[in-house]
Jmol script that loads the backbone (N, CA, C; Angstrom):
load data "model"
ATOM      1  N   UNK A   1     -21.221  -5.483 -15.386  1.00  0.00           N
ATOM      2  CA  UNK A   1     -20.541  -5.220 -14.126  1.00  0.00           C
ATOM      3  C   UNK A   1     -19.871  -6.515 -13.644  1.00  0.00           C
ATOM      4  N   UNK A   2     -18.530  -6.574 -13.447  1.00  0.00           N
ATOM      5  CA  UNK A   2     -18.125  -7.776 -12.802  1.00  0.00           C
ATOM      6  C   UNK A   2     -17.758  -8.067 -10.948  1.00  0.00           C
ATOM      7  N   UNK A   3     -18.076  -9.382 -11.202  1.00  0.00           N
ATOM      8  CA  UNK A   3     -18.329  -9.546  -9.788  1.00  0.00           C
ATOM      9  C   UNK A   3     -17.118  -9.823  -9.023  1.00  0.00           C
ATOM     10  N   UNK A   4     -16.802  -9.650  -7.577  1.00  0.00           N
ATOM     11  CA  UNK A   4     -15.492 -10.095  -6.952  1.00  0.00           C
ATOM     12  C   UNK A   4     -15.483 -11.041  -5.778  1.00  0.00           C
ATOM     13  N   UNK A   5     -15.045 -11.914  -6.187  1.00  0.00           N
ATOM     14  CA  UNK A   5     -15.272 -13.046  -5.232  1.00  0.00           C
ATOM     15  C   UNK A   5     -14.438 -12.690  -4.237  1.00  0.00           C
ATOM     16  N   UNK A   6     -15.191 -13.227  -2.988  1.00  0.00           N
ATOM     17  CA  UNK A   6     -14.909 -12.422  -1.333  1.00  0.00           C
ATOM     18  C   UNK A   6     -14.309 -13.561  -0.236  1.00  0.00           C
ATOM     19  N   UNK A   7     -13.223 -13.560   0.790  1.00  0.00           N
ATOM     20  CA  UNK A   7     -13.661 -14.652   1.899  1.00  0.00           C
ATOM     21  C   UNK A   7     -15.118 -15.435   1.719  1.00  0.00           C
ATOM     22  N   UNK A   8     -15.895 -14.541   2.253  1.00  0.00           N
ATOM     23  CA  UNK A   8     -17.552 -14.940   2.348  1.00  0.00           C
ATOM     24  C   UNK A   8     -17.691 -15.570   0.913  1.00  0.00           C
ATOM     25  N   UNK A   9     -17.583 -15.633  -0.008  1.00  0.00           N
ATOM     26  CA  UNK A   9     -18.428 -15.851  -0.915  1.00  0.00           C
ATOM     27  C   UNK A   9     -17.990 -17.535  -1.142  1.00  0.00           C
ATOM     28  N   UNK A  10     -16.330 -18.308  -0.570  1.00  0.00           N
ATOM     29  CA  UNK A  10     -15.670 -18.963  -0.427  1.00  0.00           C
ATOM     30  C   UNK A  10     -16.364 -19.867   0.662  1.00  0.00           C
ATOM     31  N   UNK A  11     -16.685 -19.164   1.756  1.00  0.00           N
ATOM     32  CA  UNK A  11     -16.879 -19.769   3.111  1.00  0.00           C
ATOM     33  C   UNK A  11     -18.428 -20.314   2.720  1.00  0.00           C
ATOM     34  N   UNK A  12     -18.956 -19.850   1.811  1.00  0.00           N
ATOM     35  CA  UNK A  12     -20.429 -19.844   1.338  1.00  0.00           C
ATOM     36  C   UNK A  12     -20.508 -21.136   0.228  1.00  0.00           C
ATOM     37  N   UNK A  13     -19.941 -21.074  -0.078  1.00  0.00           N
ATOM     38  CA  UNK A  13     -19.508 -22.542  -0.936  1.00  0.00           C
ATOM     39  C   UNK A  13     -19.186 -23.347  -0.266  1.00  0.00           C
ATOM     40  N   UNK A  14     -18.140 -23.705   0.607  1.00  0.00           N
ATOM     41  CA  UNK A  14     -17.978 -24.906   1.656  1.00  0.00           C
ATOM     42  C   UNK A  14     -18.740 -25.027   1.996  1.00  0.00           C
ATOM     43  N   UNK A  15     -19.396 -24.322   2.641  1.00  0.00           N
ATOM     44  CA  UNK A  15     -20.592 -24.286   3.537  1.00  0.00           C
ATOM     45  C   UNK A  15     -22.248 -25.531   2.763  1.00  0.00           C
ATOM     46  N   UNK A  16     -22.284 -25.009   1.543  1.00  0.00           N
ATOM     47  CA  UNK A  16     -23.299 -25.242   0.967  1.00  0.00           C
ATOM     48  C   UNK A  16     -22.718 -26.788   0.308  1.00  0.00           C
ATOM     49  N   UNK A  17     -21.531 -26.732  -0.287  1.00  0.00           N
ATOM     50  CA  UNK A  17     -21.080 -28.133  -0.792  1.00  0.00           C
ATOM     51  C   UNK A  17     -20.480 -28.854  -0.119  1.00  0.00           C
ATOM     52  N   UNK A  18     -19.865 -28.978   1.183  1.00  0.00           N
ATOM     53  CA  UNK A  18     -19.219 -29.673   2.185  1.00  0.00           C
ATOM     54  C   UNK A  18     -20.382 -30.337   2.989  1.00  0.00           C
ATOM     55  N   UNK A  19     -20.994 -29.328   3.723  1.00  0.00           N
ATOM     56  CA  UNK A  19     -21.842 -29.084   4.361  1.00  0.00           C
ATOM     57  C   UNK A  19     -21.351 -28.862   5.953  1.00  0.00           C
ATOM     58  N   UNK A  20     -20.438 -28.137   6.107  1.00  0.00           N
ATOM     59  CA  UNK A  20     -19.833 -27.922   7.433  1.00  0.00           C
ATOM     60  C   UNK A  20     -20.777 -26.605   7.626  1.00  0.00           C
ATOM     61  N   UNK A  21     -20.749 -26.464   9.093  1.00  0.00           N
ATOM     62  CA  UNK A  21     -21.373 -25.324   9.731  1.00  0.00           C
ATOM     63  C   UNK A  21     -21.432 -24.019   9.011  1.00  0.00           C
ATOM     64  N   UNK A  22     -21.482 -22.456   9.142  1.00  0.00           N
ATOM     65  CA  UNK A  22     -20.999 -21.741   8.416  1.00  0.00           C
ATOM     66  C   UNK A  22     -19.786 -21.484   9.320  1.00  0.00           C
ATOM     67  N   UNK A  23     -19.805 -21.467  10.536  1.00  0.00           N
ATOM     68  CA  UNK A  23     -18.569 -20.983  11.005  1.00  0.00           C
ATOM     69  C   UNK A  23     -17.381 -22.245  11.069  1.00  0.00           C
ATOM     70  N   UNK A  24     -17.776 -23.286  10.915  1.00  0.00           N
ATOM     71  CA  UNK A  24     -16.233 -24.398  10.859  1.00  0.00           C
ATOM     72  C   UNK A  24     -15.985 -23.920   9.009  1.00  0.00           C
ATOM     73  N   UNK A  25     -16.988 -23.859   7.752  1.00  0.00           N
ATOM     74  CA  UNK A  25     -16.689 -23.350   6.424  1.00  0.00           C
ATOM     75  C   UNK A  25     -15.554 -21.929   6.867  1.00  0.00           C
ATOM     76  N   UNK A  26     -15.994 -20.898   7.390  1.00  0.00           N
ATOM     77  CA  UNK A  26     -15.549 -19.652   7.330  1.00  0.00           C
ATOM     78  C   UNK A  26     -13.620 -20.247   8.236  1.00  0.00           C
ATOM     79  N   UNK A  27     -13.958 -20.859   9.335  1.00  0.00           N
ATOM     80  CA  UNK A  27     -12.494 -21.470  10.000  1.00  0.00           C
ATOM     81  C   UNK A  27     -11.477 -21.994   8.843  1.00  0.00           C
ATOM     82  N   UNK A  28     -12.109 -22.774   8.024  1.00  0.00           N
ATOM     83  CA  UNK A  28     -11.788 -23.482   6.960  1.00  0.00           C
ATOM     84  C   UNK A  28     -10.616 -22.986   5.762  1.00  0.00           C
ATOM     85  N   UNK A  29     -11.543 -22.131   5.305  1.00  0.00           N
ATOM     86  CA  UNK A  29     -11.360 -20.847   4.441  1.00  0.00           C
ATOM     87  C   UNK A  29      -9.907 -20.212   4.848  1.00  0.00           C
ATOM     88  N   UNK A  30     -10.471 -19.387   6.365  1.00  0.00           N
ATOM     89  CA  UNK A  30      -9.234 -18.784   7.058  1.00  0.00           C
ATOM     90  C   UNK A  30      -7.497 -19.478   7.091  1.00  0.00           C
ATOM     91  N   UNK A  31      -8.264 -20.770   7.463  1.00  0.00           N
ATOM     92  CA  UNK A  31      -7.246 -21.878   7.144  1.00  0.00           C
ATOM     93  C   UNK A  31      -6.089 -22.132   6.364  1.00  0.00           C
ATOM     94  N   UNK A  32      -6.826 -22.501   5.606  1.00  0.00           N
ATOM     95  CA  UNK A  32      -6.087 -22.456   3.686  1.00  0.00           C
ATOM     96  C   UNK A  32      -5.325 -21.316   3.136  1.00  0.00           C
ATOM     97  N   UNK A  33      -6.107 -20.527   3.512  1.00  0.00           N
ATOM     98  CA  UNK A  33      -5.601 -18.717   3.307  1.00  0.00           C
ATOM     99  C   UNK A  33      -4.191 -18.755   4.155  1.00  0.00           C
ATOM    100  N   UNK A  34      -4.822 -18.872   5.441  1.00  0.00           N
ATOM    101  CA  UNK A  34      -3.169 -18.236   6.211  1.00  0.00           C
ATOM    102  C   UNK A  34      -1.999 -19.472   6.118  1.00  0.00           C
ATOM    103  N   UNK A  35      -2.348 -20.965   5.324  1.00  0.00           N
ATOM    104  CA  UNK A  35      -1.467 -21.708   5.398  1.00  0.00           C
ATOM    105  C   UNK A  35      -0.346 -21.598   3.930  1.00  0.00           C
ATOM    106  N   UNK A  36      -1.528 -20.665   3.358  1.00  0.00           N
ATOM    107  CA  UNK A  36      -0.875 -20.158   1.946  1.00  0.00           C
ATOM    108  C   UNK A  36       0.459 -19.079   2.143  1.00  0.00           C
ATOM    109  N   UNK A  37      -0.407 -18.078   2.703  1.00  0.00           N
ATOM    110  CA  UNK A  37       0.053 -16.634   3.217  1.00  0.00           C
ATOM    111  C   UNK A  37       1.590 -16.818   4.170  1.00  0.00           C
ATOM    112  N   UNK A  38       1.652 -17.873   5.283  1.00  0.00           N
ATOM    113  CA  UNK A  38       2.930 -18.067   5.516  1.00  0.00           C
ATOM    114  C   UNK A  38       3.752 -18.876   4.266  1.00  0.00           C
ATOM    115  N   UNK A  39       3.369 -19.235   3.821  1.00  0.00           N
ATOM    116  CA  UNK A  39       4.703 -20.180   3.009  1.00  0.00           C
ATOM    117  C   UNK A  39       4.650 -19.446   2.051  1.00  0.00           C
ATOM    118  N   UNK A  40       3.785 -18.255   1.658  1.00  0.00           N
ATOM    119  CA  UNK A  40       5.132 -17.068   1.119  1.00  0.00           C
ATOM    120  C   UNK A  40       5.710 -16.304   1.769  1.00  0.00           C
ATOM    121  N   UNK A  41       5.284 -15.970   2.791  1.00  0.00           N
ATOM    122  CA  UNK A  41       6.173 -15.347   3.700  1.00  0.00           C
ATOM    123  C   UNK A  41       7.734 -15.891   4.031  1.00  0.00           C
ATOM    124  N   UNK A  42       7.381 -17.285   3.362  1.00  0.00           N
ATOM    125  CA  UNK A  42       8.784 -18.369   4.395  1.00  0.00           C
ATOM    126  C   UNK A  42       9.606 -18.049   2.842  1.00  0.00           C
ATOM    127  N   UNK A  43       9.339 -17.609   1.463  1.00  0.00           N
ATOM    128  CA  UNK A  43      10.046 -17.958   0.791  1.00  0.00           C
ATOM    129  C   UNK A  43       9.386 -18.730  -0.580  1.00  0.00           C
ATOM    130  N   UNK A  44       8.255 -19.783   0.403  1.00  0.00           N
ATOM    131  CA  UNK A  44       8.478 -21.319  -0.683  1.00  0.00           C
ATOM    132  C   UNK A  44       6.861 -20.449  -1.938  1.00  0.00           C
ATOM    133  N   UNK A  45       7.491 -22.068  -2.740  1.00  0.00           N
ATOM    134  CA  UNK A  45       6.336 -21.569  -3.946  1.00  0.00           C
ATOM    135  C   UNK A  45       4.976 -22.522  -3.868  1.00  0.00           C
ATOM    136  N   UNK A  46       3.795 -21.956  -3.534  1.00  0.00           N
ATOM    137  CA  UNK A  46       2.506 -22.564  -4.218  1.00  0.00           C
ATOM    138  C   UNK A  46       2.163 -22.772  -4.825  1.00  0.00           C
ATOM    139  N   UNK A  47       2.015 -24.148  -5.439  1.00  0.00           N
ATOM    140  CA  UNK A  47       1.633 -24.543  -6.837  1.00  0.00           C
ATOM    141  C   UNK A  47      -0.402 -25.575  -6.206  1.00  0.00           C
ATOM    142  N   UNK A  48      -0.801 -24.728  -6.889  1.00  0.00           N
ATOM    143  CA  UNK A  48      -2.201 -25.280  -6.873  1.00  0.00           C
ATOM    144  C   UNK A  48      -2.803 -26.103  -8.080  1.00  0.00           C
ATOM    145  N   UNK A  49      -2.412 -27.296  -8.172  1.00  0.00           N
ATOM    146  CA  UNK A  49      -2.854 -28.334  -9.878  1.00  0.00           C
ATOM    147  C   UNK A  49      -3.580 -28.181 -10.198  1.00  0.00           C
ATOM    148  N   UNK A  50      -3.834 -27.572 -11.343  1.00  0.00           N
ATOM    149  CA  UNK A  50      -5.438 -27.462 -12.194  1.00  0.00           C
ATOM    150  C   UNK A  50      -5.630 -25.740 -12.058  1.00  0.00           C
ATOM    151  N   UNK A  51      -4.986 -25.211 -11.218  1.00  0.00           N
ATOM    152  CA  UNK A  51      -5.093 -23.341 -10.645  1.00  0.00           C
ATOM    153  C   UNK A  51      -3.977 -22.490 -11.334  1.00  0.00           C
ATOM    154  N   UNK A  52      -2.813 -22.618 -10.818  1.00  0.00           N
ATOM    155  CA  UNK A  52      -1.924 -21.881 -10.835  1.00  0.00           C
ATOM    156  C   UNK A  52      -0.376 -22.515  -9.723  1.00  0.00           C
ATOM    157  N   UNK A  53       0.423 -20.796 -10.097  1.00  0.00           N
ATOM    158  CA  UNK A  53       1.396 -21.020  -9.318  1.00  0.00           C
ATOM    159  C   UNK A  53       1.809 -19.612  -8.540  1.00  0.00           C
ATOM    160  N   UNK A  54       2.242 -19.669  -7.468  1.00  0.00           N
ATOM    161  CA  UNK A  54       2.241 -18.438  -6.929  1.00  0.00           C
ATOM    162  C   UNK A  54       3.663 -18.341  -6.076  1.00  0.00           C
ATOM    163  N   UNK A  55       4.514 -17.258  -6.678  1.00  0.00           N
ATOM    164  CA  UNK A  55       5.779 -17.267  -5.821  1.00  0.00           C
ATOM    165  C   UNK A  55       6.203 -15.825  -5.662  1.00  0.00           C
ATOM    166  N   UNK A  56       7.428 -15.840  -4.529  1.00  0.00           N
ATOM    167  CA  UNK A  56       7.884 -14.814  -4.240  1.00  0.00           C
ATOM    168  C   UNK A  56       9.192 -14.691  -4.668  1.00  0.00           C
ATOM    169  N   UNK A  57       9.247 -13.496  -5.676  1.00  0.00           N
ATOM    170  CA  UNK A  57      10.553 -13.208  -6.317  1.00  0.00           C
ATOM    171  C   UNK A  57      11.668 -12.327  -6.300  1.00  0.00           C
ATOM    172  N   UNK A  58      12.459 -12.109  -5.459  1.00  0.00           N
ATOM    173  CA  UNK A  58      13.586 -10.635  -5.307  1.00  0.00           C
ATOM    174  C   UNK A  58      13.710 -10.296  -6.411  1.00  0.00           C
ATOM    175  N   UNK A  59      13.340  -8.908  -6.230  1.00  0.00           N
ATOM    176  CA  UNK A  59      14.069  -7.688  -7.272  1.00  0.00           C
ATOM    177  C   UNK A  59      15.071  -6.926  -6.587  1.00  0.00           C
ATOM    178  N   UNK A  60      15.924  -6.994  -7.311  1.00  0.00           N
ATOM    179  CA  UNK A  60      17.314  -5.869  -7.139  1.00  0.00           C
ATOM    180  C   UNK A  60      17.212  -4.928  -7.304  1.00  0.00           C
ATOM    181  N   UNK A  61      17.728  -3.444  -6.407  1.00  0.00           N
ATOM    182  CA  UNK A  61      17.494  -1.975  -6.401  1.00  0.00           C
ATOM    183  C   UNK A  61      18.337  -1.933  -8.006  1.00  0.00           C
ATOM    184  N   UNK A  62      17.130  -0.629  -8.126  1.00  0.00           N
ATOM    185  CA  UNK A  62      17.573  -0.215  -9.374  1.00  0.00           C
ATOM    186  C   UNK A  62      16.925   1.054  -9.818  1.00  0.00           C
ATOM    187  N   UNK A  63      17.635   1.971 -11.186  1.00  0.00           N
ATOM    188  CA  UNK A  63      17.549   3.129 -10.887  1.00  0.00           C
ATOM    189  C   UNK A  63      16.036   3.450 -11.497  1.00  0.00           C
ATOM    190  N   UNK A  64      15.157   4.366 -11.391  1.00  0.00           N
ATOM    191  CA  UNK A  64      13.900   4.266 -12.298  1.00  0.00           C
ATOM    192  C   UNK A  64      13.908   6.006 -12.170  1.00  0.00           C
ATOM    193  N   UNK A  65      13.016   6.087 -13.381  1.00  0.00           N
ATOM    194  CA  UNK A  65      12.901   7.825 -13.668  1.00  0.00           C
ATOM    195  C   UNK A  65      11.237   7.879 -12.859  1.00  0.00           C
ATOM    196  N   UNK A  66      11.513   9.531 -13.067  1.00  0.00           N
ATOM    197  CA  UNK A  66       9.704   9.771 -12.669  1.00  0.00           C
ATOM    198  C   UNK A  66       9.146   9.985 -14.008  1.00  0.00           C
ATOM    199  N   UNK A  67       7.746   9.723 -14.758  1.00  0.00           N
ATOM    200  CA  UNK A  67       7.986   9.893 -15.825  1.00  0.00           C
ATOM    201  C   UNK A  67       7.376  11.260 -15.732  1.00  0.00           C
ATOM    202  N   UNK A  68       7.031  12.087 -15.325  1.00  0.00           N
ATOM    203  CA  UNK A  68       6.915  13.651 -15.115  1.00  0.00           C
ATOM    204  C   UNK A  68       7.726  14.426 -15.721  1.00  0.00           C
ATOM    205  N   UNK A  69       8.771  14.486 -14.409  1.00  0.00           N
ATOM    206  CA  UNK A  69      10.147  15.409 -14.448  1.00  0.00           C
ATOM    207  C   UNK A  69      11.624  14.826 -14.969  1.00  0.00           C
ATOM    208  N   UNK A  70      11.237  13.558 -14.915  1.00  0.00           N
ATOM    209  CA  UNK A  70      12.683  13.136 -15.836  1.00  0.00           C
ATOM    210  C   UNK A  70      13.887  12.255 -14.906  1.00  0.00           C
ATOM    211  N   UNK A  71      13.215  12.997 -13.816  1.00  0.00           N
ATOM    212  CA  UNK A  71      14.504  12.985 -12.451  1.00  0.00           C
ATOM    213  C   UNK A  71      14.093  11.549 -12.296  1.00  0.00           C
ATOM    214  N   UNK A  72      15.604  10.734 -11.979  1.00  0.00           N
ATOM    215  CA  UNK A  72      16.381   9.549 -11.870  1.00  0.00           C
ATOM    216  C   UNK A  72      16.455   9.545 -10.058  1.00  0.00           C
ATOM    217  N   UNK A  73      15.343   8.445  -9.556  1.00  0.00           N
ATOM    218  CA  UNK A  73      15.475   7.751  -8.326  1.00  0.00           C
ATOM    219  C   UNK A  73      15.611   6.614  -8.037  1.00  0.00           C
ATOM    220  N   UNK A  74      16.610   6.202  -6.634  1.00  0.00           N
ATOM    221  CA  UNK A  74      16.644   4.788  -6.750  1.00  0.00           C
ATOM    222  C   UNK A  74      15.675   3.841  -6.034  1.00  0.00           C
ATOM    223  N   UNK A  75      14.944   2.932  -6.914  1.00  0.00           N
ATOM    224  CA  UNK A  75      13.917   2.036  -6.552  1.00  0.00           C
ATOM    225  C   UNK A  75      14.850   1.088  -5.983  1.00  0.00           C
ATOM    226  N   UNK A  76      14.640   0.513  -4.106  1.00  0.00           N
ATOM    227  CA  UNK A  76      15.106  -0.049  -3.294  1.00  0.00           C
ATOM    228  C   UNK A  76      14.689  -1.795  -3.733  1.00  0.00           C
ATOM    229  N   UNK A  77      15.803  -2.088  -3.171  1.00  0.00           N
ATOM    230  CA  UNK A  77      15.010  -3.932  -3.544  1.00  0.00           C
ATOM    231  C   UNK A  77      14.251  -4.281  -2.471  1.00  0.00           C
ATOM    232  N   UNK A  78      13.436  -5.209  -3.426  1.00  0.00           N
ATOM    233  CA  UNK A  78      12.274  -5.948  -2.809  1.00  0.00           C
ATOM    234  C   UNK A  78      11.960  -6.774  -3.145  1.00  0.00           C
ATOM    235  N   UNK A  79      10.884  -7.835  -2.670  1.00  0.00           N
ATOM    236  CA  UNK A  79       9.898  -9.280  -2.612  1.00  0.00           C
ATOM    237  C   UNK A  79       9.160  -8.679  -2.938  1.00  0.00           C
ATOM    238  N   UNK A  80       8.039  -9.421  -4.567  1.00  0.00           N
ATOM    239  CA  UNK A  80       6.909  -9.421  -5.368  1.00  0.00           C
ATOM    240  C   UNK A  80       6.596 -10.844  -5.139  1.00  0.00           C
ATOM    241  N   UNK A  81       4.960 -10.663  -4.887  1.00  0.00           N
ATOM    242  CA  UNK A  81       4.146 -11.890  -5.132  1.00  0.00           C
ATOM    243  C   UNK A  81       3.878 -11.804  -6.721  1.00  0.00           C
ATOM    244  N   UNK A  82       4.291 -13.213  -7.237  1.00  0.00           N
ATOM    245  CA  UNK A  82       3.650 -13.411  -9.019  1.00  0.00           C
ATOM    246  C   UNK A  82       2.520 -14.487  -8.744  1.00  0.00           C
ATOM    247  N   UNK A  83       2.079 -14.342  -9.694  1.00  0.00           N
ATOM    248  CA  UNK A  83       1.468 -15.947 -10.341  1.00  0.00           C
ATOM    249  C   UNK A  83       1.329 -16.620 -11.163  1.00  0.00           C
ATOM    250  N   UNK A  84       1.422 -17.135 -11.502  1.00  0.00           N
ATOM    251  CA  UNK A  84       1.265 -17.998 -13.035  1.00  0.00           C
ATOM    252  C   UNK A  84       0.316 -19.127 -13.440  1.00  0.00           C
ATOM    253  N   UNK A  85      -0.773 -18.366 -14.471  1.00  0.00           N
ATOM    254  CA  UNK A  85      -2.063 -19.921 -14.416  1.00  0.00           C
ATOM    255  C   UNK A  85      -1.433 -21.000 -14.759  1.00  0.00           C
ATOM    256  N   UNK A  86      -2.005 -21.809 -14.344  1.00  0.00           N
ATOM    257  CA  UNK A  86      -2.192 -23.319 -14.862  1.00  0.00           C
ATOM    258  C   UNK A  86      -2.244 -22.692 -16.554  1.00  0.00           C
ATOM    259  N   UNK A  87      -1.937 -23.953 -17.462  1.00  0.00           N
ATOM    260  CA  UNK A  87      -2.754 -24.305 -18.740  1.00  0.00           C
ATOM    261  C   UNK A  87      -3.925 -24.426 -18.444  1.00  0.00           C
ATOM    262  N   UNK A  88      -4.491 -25.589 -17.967  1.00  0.00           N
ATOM    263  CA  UNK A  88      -5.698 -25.351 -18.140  1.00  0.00           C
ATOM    264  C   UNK A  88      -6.178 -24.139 -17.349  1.00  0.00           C
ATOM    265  N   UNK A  89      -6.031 -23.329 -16.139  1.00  0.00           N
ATOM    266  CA  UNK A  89      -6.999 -21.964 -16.104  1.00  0.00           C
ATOM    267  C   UNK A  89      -6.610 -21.293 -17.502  1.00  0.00           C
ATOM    268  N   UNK A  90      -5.313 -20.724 -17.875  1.00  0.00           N
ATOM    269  CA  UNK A  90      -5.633 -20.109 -19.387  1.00  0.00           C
ATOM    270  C   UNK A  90      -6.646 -20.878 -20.131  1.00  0.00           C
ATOM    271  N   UNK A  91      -6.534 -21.935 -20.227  1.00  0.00           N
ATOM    272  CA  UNK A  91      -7.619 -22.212 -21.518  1.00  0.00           C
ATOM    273  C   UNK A  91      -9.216 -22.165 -21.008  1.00  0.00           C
ATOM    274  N   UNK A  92      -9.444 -21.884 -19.491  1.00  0.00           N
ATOM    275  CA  UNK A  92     -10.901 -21.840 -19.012  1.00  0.00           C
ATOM    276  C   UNK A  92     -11.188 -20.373 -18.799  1.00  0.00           C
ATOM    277  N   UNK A  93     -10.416 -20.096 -18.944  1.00  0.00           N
ATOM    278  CA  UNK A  93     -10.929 -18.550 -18.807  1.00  0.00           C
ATOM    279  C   UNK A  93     -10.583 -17.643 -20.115  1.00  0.00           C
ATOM    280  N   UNK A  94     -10.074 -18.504 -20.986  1.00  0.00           N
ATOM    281  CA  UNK A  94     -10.303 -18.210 -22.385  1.00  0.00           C
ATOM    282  C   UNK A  94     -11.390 -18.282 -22.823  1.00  0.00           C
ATOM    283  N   UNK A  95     -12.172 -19.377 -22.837  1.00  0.00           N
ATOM    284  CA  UNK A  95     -12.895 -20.042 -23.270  1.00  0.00           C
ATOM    285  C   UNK A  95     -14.441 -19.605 -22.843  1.00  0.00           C
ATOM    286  N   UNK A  96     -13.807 -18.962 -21.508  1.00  0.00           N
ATOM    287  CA  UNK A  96     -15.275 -18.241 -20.729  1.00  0.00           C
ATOM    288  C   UNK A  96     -15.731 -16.688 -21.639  1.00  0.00           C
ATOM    289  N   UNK A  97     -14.320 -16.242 -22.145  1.00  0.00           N
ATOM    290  CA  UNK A  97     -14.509 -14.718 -22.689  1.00  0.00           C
ATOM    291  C   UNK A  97     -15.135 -14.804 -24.385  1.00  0.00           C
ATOM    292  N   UNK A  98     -15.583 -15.849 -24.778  1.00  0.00           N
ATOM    293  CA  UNK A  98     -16.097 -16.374 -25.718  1.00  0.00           C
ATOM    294  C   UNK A  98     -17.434 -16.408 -26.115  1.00  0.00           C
ATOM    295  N   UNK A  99     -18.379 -16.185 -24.811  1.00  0.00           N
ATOM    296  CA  UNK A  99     -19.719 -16.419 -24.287  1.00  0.00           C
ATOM    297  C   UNK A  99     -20.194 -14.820 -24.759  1.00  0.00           C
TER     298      UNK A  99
END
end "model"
wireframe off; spacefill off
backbone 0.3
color backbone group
């Protein structure tokens, strides 16, 4: 069964390795999160060294089928969040599926 790491489970780690309160850890957390969360909102790209990269990319409307009935609708444009690991996360979480 795999596990899913939560806010809490984040705020629970600061908490224990920082050693800030639980509620200045949990402020903390919130922090980081929503300082992330606007600067994709604004556009820009997050690059976290040693993590990843995380950006927001326009797609152009375009036509897509249903694959049911066949019938041809037009998918409107929009903003996708991507991400992209680091090298090293590919090679650590390679390396984990090994075990």
């Amino acid at each position: 069964m795999s596990k899913t790491l939560t806010r809490m489970d984040l705020s629970e780690s600061v908490f224990r390795e920082v050693g800030l309160s639980r509620n200045e850890s949990a402020s903390l957390v919130e922090s980081v999160l929503a300082h992330i969360s606007d600067a994709l909102v604004e556009g820009e790209t997050v690059k976290i060294s040693s993590f990843g990269t995380f950006s927001v990319r326009a797609k152009s409307e375009r036509v897509g089928r249903n694959p049911k009935t066949g019938d041809e609708a037009p998918i409107p444009a929009r903003r996708v969040l991507t991400f992209r690991p680091s090298h090293l996360m590919k090679d650590r979480v390679a390396a984990g599926n090994k075990t």
